[in-house]
C-alpha positions in Angstrom: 98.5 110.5 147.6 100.8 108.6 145.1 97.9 105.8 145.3 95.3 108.0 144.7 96.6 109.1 141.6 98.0 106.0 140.4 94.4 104.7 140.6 92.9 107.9 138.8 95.1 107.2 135.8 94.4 103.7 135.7 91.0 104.7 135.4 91.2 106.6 132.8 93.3 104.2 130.7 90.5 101.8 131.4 87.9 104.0 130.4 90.1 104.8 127.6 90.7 101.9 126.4 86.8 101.1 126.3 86.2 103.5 124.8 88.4 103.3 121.5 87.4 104.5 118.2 86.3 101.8 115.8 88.3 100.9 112.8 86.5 101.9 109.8 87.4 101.1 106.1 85.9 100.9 102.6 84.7 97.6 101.4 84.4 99.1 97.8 88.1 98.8 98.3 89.9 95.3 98.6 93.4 96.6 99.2 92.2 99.2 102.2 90.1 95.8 103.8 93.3 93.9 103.6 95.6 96.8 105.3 93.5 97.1 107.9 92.9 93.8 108.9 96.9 93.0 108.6 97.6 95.9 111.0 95.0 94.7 113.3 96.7 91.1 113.2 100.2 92.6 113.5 98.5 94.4 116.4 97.1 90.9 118.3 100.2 88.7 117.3 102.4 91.6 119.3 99.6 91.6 121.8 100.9 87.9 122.8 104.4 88.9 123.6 106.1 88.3 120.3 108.0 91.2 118.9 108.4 92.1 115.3 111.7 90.9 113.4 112.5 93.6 111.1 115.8 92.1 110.0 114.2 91.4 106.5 112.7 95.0 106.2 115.9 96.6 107.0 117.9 94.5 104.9 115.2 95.5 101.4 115.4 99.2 102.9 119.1 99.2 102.6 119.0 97.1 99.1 116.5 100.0 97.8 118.6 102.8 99.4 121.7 101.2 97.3 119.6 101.5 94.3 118.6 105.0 94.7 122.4 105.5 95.2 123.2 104.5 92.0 120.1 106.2 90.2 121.8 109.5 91.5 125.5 108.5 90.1 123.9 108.0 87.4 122.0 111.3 86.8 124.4 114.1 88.9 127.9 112.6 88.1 129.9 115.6 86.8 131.3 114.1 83.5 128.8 114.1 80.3 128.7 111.7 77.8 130.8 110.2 76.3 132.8 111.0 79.0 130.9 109.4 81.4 129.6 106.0 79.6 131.8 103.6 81.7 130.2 105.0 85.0 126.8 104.9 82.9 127.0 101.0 81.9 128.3 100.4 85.9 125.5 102.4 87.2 123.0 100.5 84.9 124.7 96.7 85.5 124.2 97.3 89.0 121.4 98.8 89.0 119.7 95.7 87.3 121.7 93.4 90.0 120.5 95.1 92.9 116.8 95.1 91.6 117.0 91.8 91.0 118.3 91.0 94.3 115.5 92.8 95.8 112.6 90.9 93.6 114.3 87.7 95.0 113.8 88.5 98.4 110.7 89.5 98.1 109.2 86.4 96.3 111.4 83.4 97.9 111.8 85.0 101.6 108.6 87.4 102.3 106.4 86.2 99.8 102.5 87.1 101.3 104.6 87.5 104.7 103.2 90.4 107.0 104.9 90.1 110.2 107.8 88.0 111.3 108.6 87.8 114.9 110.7 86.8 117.3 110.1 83.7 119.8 107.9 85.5 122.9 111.1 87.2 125.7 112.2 83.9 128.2 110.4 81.5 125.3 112.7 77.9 124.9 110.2 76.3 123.5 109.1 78.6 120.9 110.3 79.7 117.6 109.0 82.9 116.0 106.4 83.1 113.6 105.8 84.5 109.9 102.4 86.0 109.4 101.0 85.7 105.9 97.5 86.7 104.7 95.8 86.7 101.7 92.6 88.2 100.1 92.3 87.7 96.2 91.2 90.0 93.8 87.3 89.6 93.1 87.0 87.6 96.2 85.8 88.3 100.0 87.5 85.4 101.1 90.6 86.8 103.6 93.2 83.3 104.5 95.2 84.0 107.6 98.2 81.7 108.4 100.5 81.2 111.1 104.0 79.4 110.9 107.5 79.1 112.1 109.9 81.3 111.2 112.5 78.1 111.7 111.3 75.8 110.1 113.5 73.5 111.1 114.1 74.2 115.1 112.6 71.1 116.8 110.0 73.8 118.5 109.1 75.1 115.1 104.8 74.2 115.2 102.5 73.1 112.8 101.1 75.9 110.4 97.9 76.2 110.7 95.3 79.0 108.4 92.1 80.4 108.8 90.2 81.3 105.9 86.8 83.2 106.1 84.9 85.8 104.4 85.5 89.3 105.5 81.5 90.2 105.7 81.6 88.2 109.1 84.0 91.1 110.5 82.8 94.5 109.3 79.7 96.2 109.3 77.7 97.1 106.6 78.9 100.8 106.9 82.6 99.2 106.5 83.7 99.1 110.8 85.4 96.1 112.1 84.0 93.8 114.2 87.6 94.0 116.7 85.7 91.9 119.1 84.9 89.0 116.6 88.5 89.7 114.8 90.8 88.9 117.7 88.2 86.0 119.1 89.2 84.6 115.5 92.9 85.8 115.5 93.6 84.5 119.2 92.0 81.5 118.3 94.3 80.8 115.3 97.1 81.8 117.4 96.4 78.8 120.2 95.6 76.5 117.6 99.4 76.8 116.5 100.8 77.4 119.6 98.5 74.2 121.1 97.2 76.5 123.9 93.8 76.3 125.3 90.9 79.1 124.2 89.0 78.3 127.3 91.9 79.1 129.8 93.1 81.7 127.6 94.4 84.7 129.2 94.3 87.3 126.5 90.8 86.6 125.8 90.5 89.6 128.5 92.0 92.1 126.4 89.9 91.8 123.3 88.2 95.2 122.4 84.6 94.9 122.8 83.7 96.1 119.6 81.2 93.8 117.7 79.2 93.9 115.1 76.1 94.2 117.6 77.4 96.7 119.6 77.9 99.0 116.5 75.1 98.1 114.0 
């Protein structure tokens, strides 16, 4: 009986999971076309077994939680002015440091970064990797790239980057080709990681949603 409905719901996650909605997005809208192909790659790169790092993320989420800290010191401490100037010119000082420190991080360490990960679970060999993409004002032109998050571990690959125009994977009524996407993606992926496309397992877990199947 426990068979019976293990297979039933296996069914139904299959038939689920053919039936997914498609992504849809505004092309009049470069910043939309870019979020929703980087949650889409985030989506594939996690697909492969490598888990998100969120080491940076916490550490900025702390840095602005400081900050807002300080904004409130600032604006409920009980003194008024002048009373209260010394705790106003500390409140400001570090309130300049700490946004400071912030802007740093986010233009030496994550700079176009969307996803750092950790090496795939039971991985010697491997490293983890820092997603970046790109997609320029004015321009249809989306760059994916793919590198080490060590840089200098004697694992860490080659970076490698795709660059193509974003009309090869949506539709003209704005839905993403997923099937095309992750072909692309994967592809990217193996070319870093030196792994074969034709003997590629995760080929068999690409959505099949193309721009035939929805045009």
């Amino acid at each position: 009986m426990t068979s019976n409905n293990n297979t039933t719901t296996t069914t139904t996650d299959s038939s689920s999971a053919s039936k997914k909605t498609p992504k849809k997005t505004n092309l009049l809208d470069p910043n939309s076309i870019k979020h929703l192909l980087d949650e889409t790659v985030t989506e594939i790169v996690t697909s492969r077994g490598y888990k998100e790092d969120v080491r940076l993320s916490n550490v900025k989420l702390l840095i602005g939680s400081i900050i807002i800290i300080i904004a409130l010191i600032a604006q409920f401490y009980p003194k008024k002015f002048p009373q209260n100037k010394d705790v106003l010119i500390g409140c400001i000082i570090l309130y300049i440091i700490f946004n400071i420190l912030l802007q740093v991080i986010i233009h030496t360490k994550e700079k176009n970064a969307i996803l750092f990960t950790h090496p795939p679970a039971g991985s010697f060999k491997s490293t983890g990797l820092v997603v970046s993409s790109k997609l320029p004002k004015f321009s249809d032109m989306y760059t994916l790239s793919i590198s080490s998050s060590d840089t200098k571990s004697i694992c860490a690959g080659k970076p490698v980057q795709l660059t193509k125009s974003v009309t090869q994977w949506f539709t003209k009524d704005g839905i993403l080709a997923e099937g095309l996407f992750w072909k692309d993606v994967n592809g990217l992926i193996n070319k870093y990681t030196g792994e074969s496309n034709k003997s590629n397992i995760h080929e068999s877990i690409v959505p099949d949603i193309n721009k035939d199947n929805v045009e």
